[in-house]
C-alpha positions as CSV (number, residue, x, y, z in Angstrom):
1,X,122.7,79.3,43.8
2,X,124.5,79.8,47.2
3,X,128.0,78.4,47.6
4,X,128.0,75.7,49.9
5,X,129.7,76.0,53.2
6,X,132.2,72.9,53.2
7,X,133.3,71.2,56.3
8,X,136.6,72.4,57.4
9,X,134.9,75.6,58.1
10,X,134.1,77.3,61.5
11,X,129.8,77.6,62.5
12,X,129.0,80.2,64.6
13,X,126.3,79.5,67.5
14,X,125.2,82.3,69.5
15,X,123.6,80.8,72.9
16,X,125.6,77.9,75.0
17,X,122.9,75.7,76.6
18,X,122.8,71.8,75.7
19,X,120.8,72.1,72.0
20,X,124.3,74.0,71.2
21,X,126.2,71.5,73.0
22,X,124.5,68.5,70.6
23,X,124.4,70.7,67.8
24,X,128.6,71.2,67.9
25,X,128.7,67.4,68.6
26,X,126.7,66.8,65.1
27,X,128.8,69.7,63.7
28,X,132.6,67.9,64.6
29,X,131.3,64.7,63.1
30,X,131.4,65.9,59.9
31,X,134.4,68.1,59.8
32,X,133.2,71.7,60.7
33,X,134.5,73.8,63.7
34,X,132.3,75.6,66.5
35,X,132.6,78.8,68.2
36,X,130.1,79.6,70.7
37,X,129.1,83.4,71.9
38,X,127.0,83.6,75.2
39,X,127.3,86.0,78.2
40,X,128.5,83.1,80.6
41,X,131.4,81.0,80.4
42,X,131.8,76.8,80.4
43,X,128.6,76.5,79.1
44,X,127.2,73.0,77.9
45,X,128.2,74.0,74.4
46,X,131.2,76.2,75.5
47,X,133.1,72.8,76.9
48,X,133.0,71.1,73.5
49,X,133.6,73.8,70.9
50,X,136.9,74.8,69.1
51,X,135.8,78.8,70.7
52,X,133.9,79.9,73.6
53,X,133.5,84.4,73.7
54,X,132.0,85.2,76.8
55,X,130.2,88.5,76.1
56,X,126.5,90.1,76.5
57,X,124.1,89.7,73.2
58,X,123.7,93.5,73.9
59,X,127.9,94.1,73.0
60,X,127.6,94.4,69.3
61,X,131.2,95.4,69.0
62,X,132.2,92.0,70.2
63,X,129.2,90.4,68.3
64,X,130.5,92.2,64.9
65,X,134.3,90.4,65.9
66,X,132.3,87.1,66.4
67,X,130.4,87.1,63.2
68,X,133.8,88.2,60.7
69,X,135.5,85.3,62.3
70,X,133.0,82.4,60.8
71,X,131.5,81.7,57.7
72,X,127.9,81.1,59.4
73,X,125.6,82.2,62.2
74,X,123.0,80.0,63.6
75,X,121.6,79.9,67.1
76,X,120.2,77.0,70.2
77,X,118.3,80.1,72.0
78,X,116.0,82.0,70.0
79,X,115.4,84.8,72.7
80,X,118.8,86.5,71.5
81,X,118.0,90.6,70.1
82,X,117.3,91.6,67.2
83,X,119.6,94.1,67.2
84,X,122.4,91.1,67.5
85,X,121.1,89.0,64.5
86,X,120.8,92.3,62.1
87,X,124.6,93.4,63.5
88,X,125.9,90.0,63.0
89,X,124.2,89.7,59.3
90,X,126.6,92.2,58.4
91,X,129.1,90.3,58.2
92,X,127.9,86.5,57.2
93,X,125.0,84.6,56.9
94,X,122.4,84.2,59.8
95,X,120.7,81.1,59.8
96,X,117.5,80.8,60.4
97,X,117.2,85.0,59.3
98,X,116.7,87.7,62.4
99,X,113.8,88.2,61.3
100,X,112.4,84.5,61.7
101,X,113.6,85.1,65.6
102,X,111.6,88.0,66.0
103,X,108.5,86.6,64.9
104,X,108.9,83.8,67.5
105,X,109.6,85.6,70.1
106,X,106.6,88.1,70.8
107,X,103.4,85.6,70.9
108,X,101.7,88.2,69.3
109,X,103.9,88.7,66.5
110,X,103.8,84.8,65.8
111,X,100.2,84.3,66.0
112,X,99.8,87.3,63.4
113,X,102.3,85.6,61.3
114,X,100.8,82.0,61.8
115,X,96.8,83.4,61.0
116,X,98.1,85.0,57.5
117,X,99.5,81.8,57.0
118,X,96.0,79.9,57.3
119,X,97.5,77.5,60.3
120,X,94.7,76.2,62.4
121,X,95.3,78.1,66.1
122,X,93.3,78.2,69.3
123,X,90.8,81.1,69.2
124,X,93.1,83.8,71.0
125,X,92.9,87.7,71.9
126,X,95.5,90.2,72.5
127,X,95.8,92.0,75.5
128,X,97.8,95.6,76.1
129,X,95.6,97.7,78.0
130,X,92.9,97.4,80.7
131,X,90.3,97.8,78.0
132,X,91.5,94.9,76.2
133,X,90.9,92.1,79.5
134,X,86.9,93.7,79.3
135,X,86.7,92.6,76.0
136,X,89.0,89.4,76.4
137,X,86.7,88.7,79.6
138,X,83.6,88.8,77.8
139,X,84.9,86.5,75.1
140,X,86.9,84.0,76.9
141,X,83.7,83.6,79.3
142,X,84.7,80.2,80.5
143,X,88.5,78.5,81.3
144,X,91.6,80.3,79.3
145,X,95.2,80.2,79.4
146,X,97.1,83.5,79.8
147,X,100.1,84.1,78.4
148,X,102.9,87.1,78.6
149,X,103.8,88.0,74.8
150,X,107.7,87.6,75.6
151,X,109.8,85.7,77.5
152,X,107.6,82.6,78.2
153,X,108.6,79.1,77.8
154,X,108.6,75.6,80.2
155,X,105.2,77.2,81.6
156,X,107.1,80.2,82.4
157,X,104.7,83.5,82.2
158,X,101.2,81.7,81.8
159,X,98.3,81.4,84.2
160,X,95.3,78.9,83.5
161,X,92.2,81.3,84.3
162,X,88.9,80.1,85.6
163,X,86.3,82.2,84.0
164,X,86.1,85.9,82.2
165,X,86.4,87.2,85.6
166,X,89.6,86.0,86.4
167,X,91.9,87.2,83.8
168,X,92.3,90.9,85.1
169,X,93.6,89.4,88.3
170,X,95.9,86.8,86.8
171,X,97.4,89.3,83.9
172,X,98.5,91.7,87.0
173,X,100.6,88.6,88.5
174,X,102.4,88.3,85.0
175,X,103.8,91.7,85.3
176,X,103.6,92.1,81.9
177,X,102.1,95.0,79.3
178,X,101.6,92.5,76.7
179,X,100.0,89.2,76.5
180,X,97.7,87.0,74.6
181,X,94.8,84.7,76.5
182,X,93.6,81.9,74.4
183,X,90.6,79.6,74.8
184,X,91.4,76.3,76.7
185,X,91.5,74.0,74.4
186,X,90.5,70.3,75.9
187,X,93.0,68.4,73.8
188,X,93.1,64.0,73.5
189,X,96.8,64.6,73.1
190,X,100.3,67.1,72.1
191,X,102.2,66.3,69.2
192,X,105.0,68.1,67.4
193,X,107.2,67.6,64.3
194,X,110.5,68.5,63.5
195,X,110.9,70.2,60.1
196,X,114.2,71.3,58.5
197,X,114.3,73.5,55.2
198,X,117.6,73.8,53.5
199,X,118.9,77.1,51.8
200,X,117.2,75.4,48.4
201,X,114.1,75.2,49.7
202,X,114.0,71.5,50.2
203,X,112.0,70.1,53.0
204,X,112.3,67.2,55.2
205,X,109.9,66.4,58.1
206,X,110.1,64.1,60.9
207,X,107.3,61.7,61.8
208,X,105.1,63.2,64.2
209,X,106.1,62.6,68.2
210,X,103.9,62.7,71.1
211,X,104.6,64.2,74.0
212,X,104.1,64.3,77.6
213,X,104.6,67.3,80.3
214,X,104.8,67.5,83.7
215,X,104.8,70.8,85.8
216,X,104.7,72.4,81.9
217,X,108.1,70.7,81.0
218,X,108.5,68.6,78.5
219,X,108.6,65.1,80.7
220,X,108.4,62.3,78.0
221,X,108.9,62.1,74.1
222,X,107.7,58.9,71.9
223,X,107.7,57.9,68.4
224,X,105.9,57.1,67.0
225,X,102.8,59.3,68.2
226,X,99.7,57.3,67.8
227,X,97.4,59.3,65.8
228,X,95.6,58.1,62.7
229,X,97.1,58.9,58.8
230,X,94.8,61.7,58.0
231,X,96.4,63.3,61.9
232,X,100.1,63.0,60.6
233,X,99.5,64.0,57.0
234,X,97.7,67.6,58.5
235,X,100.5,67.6,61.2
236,X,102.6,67.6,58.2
237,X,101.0,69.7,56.1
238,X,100.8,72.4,58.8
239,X,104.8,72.2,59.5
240,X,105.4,72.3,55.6
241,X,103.6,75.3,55.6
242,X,105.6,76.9,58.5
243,X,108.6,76.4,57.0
244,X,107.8,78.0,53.7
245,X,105.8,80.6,55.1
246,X,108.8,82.0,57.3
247,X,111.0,81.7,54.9
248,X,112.9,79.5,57.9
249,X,116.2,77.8,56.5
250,X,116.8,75.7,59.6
251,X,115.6,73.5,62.1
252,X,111.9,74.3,62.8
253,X,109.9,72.2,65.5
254,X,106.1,72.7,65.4
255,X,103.9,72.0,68.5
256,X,100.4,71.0,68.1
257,X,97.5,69.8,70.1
258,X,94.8,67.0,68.5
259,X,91.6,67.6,69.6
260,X,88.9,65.0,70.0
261,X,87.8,64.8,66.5
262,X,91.5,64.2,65.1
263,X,92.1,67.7,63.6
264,X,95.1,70.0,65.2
265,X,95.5,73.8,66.1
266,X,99.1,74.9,66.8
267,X,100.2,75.6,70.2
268,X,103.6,77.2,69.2
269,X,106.6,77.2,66.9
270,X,110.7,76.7,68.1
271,X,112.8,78.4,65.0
272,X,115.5,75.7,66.6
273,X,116.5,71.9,67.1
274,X,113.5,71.0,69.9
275,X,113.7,68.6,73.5
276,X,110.9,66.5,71.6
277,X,113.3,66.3,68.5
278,X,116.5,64.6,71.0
279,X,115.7,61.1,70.5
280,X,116.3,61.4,66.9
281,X,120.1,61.2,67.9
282,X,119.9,57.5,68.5
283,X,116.7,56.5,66.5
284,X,117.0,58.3,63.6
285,X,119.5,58.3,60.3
286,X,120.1,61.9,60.8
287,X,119.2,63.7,64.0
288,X,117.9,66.7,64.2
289,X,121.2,68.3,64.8
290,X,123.3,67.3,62.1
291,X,119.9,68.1,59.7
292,X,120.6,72.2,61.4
293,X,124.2,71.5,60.3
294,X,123.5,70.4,57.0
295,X,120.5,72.9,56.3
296,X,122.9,76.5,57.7
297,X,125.8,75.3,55.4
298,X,123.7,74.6,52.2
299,X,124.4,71.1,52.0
300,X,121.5,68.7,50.6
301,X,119.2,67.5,53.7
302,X,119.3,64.5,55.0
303,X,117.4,61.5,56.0
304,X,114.4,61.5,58.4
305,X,113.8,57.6,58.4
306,X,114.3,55.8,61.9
307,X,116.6,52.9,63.1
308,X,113.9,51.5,65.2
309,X,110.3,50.8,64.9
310,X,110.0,52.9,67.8
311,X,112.0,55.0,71.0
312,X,110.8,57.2,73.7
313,X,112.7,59.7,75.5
314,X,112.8,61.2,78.8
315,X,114.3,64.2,80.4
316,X,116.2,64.1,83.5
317,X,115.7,67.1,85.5
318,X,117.5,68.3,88.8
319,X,114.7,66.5,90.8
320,X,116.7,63.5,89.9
321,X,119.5,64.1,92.2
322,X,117.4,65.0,95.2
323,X,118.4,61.9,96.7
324,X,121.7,62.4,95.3
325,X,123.9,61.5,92.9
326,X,121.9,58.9,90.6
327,X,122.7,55.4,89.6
328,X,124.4,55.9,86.2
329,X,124.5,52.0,86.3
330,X,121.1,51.1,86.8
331,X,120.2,53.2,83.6
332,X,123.1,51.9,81.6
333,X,122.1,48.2,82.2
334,X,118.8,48.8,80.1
335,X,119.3,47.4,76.6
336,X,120.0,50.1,74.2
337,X,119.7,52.9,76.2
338,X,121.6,56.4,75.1
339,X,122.2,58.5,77.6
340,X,122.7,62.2,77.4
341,X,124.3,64.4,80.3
342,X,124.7,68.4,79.2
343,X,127.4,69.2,81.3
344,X,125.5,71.3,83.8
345,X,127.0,71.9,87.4
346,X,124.7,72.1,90.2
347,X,121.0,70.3,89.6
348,X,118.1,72.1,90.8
349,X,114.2,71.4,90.7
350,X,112.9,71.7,87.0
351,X,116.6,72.2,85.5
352,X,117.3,70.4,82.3
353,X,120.6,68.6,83.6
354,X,120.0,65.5,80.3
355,X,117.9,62.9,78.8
356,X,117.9,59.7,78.0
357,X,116.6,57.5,74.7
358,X,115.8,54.2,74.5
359,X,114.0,51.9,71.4
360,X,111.3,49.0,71.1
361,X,109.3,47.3,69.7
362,X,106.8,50.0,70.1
363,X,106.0,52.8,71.4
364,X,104.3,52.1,74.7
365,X,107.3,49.7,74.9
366,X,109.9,52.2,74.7
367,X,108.0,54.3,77.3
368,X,107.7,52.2,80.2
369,X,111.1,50.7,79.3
370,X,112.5,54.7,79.6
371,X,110.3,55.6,82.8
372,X,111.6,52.4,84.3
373,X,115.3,53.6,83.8
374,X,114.7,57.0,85.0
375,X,112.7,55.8,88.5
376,X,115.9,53.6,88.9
377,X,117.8,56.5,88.9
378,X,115.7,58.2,91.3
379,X,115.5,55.2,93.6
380,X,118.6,54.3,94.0
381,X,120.8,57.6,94.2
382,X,123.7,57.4,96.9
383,X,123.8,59.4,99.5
384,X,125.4,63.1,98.7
């Protein structure tokens, strides 16, 4: 069996956005060291690691350095190359494997992956040629979603098509050779879990969470979703076989739509900690975080189990400043409200800038309880 990578150690994290930033915080607590390789400098996870090596993910001298200087890779971004993960596997363990990044990031490569897996998905068709959006027009008659095979996430790359007739024009705005349209799917609801599979092959799996979007980002978070047992034992069932089927030793978060009748198709899969996984920081026995911590070093998993009956979470986006700067007071009044800034300079429209957790009694508790905070915010901003 695989040594175990001991605290005291130094974790590698190639990306520096704010799931590296929580990450190193769950990584200090329990004694391990962080460096952080991205191509920009005083990134969210950059100003609280031990290291922060500005380079390119294409520079695979520097990426070789990186990787003989700690005892593990892992990653908070999983569009980094291929070419990186293989060069850096050279020289210590990469965690989840390269090759679990590359079938996440082409839609197409996923899809394939998830359909030999037997995982419920939304009838879908590949597109790479003109020939292909006749055929995908003729079966995707009525309203579709198209997506680019690369590079899409928060919305980005995807059109919601009319009819057939429609998809030509809206895969020429995508500027994009590749791309997959898939059926609309009129869904009561979006749920994920949050799996984590350890370098034994042990398992643990948060309770499913439901979630909310606005503008295609992730808007709202609550636990627990309200879906029936047989919902949450196939939710699980289907993450459980994700996990195992990639081979993933990591953090996994599964997204999922529940259609009318109760039963799920997967909407996508994050080979990483996920924004609907945050509030397990403060509701949970072990976040998500210190669970990718845990799982890359080969330590035993730990436990999924909550604090509170229930939480909720909310992002706070740039749009929260446009009156400007917020009310940190207002939220901070709320009873047990966490709150969760990444570090970021300069808010804009849509940007991530935090998020903020809060518990109750229940669910629909927690969520107007968390909305309320955030519109304070909002409301009563002083003037820039």
């Amino acid at each position: 069996m695989t040594a175990p990578i001991l605290p005291g150690a130094e974790i590698g994290v190639l990306g520096g956005g704010q799931l590296g930033r929580m990450f190193t915080f769950a990584a200090a607590r329990l004694g391990y060291r962080v460096a952080v390789l991205a191509p920009d400098d005083d990134t969210p996870a950059g100003q609280v690691s031990c290291r922060e090596i500005r380079a390119p993910y294409e520079d695979l001298e520097t990426v070789g350095r990186f990787a003989r200087s700690v005892s593990v890779i892992t990653f908070e971004f999983e569009n980094v190359p291929e070419a990186t993960t293989d060069a850096a596997a050279q020289y210590c363990p990469v965690r989840p494997a390269g090759s679990v990044l590359a079938t996440t990031q082409d839609r197409i490569q996923e899809k394939a992956a998830l359909r030999r897996l037997g995982i419920p998905l939304p009838k879908y068709a590949v597109i790479e040629r003109d020939t292909d959006v006749a055929a995908a027009a003729v079966t995707f008659p009525g309203k579709s979603v198209l997506k680019t095979a690369r590079w899409g996430y928060d919305g980005k790359g995807q059109r919601t098509v009319a009819s057939g007739a429609g998809i030509a024009a809206a895969w020429k705005t995508l500027n994009s050779a590749r791309a997959v349209v898939e059926e609309y799917v009129p869904f009561r609801g979006e749920i994920s879990v949050v799996g984590v599979r350890g370098v034994d092959g042990a398992i643990a799996l948060y309770e499913p969470v439901a979630n909310r979007h606005a503008n295609h980002i992730l808007d709202v978070s609550i636990y627990p979703a309200p879906v029936s047992t047989s919902t949450r034992n196939a939710a699980h069932e289907i993450a459980r076989a994700v996990l195992e089927g990639l081979q993933v030793i990591g953090v996994l978060c599964v997204e999922m739509f529940e259609l009318q009748d109760g039963s799920l198709v997967v909407n996508e899969i994050a080979p990483r900690p996920h924004n609907s996984g945050h509030l397990t920081i403060d509701a949970h026995v072990c976040s998500q975080f210190e669970q990718q911590v845990r799982a890359v070093c080969g330590l035993p998993l730990g436990s999924t189990a909550a604090h509170a009956r229930a939480a909720a979470m909310a992002n706070l986006l740039g749009d929260v400043w446009s009156k400007g700067e917020p009310d940190w007071s207002a939220a901070l009044a709320t009873p047990g409200l966490q709150l969760h800034l990444y570090g970021k300079e300069g808010p804009q429209i849509g940007r991530k800038m935090g998020h903020m957790t809060v518990p109750g009694a229940d669910s629909a508790t927690a969520e107007r309880v968390v909305l309320a905070s955030r519109e304070a915010l909002a409301s009563h901003g002083s003037p820039a």
